[in-house]
C-alpha positions, -999 to 999 in steps of 0.1 A, spaced: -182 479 707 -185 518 702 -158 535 684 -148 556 718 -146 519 734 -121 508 707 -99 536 707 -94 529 746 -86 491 738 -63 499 710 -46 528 740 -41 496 763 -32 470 739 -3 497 729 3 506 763 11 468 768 36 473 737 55 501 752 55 489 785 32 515 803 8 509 834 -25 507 826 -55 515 858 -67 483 850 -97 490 877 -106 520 858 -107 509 825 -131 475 837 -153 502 854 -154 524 820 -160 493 795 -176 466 813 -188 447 783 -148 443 774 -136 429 809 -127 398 792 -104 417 766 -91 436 793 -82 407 817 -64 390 787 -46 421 782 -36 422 816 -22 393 816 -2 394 788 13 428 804 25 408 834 39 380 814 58 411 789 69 422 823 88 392 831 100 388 796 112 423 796 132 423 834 146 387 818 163 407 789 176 434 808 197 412 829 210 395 804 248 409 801 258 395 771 252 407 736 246 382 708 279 370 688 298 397 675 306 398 638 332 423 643 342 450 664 344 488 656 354 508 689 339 500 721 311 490 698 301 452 689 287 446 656 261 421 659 244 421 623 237 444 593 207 453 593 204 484 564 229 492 532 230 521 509 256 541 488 272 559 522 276 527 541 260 506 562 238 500 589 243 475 620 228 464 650 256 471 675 260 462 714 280 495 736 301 476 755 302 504 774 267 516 781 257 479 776 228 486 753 218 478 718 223 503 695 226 512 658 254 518 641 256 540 609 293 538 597 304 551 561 322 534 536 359 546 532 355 560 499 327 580 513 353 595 539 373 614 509 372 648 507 348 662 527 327 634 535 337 627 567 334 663 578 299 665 564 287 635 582 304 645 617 281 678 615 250 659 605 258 640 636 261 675 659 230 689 643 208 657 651 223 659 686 209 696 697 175 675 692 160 660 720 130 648 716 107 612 720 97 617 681 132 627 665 161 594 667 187 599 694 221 603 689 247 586 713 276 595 694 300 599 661 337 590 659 364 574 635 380 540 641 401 521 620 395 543 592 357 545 597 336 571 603 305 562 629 273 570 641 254 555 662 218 562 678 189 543 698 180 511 682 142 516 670 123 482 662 100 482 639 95 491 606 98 524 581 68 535 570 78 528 534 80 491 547 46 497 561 28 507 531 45 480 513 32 454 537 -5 465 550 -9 490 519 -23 527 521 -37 542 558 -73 552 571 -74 587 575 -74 577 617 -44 563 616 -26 588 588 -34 612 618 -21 598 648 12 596 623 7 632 610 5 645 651 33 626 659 57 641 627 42 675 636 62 669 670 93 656 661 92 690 635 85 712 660 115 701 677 135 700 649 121 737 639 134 748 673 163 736 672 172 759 642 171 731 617 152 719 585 148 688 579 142 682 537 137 648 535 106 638 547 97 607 532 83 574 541 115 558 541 128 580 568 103 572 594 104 546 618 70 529 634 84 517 665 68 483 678 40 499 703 31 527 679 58 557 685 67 575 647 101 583 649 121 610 627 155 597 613 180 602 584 187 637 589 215 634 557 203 666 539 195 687 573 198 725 567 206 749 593 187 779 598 208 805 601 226 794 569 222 817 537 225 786 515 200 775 491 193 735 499 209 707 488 191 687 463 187 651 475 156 624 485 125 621 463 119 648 441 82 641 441 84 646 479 97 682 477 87 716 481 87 737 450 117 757 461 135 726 471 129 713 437 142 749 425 171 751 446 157 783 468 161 793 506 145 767 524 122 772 560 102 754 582 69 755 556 94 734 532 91 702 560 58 712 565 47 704 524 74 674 531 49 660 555 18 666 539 30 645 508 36 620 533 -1 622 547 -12 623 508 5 587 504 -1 574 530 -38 573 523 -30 567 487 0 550 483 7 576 457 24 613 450 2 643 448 22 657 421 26 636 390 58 641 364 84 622 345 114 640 350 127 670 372 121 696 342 86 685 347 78 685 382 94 723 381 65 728 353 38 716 373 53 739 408 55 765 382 20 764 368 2 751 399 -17 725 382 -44 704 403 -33 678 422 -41 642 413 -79 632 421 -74 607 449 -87 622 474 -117 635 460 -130 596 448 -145 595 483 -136 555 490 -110 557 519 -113 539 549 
């Protein structure tokens, strides 16, 4: 099978995944030699078909833990220092969702007020790459979030699991980033934390954008706030400077860097040293020059 040939296979075997239609006709007539593969696969899209009308008309949510406004808490599913993370059922919309609600110590001072404006920001962006936001409000002396329910996996879990990228498939994960960031861009926001952890690989394929904790606006004079991986950051993030679009842009292209080899390209021991190395411009490590990447 030709590499052209396995590209379209992999394009149906995701469309499957997501739920697409696939010209079954067309693709037989463009790869006959894979008309077995593609009869399989189009069967299994008629059985995810049933499977997937089954689910939708299933009206009720899995046992609720607990309830925190009109949502259901169904199971925890992420924790951190701000809070946690549930899957949640909208009794109202009647969808699954997830929850992001802080801790109440988190709420003092101006934590609250912080987090109800990362919620706004995120909101002005509408796009298939960048989470959606469905809401934010405070019940029971909790402050929520909650957003579309991606499953799958961060890309931190997906390194950890299949280890480092081809080049192909860094790319396809690079195109879809470059998206979500033009989105973001537009919508007069930075991002500044674009790290493996905060990308989702939906189940299908679809690279989604979340965690936008240290967003900057644009038309703020501010320098940014430090937070996320050091190693990860632009040299005037690491200083403390005005921030842009071109300091998401290096974000992602230290992403790229590990993702092909698992590693940073900058190399330093504490933050005193990483401004060194910005400061000096010293070469970047020599992974990508050994030549053996898939």
């Amino acid at each position: 099978m030709s590499n052209d040939e396995d590209v379209r296979i992999r394009e149906a075997v995701e469309a499957v995944s997501d739920g697409r239609s696939v010209d079954w006709d067309r693709e037989r007539t463009l790869q006959p030699e894979a008309a077995g593969v593609l009869d399989q696969l189009r069967v299994l899209q008629r059985v995810s078909a049933v499977v997937r009308t089954r689910a939708s008309d299933s009206a009720d949510p899995a046992p609720a833990i607990r309830r925190w406004g009109r949502l259901q808490l169904l199971e925890p599913i992420g924790f951190g220092s701000f809070g946690e993370v549930y899957r949640a059922f909208d009794t109202t919309l009647r969808v699954e969702v997830a929850l992001k609600l802080l801790r109440e110590e988190a709420i003092a001072g101006e934590g609250a007020a912080r987090f109800m404006e990362e919620a706004r920001q995120l909101a002005r962006v509408r796009h298939a790459n960048v989470v959606q936001v469905h809401g934010v409000e405070t019940h029971d002396g909790r402050t929520g979030m909650w957003c579309e329910l991606v499953h799958g996996m961060t890309l931190e879990r997906l390194l950890s699991v299949l280890g480092r990228q081809g080049a192909h498939e860094a790319a396809l994960i690079g195109m879809q980033l470059c998206r979500a960031l033009a989105a973001v861009h537009a919508a007069g926001l930075v991002h500044l934390d674009l790290k493996a952890a905060n990308v989702m690989r939906e189940e299908g394929g679809r690279i989604v954008l979340m965690d936008f904790g240290t967003v900057c606006d644009l038309s703020w004079t501010a320098s940014s706030r430090m937070g996320g991986t050091p190693l990860a950051m632009a040299p005037e993030q690491v200083r403390g400077d005005s921030v842009g679009p071109a300091t998401d842009l290096y974000g992602l292209g230290v992403l790229l860097y590990r993702l092909v080899t698992l590693t940073y390209p900058v190399d330093a021991d504490s933050l005193r040293d990483l401004v060194l190395h910005h400061e000096r411009a010293l070469p970047i490590r020599d992974e990508l020059r050994i030549g053996n990447h898939r």
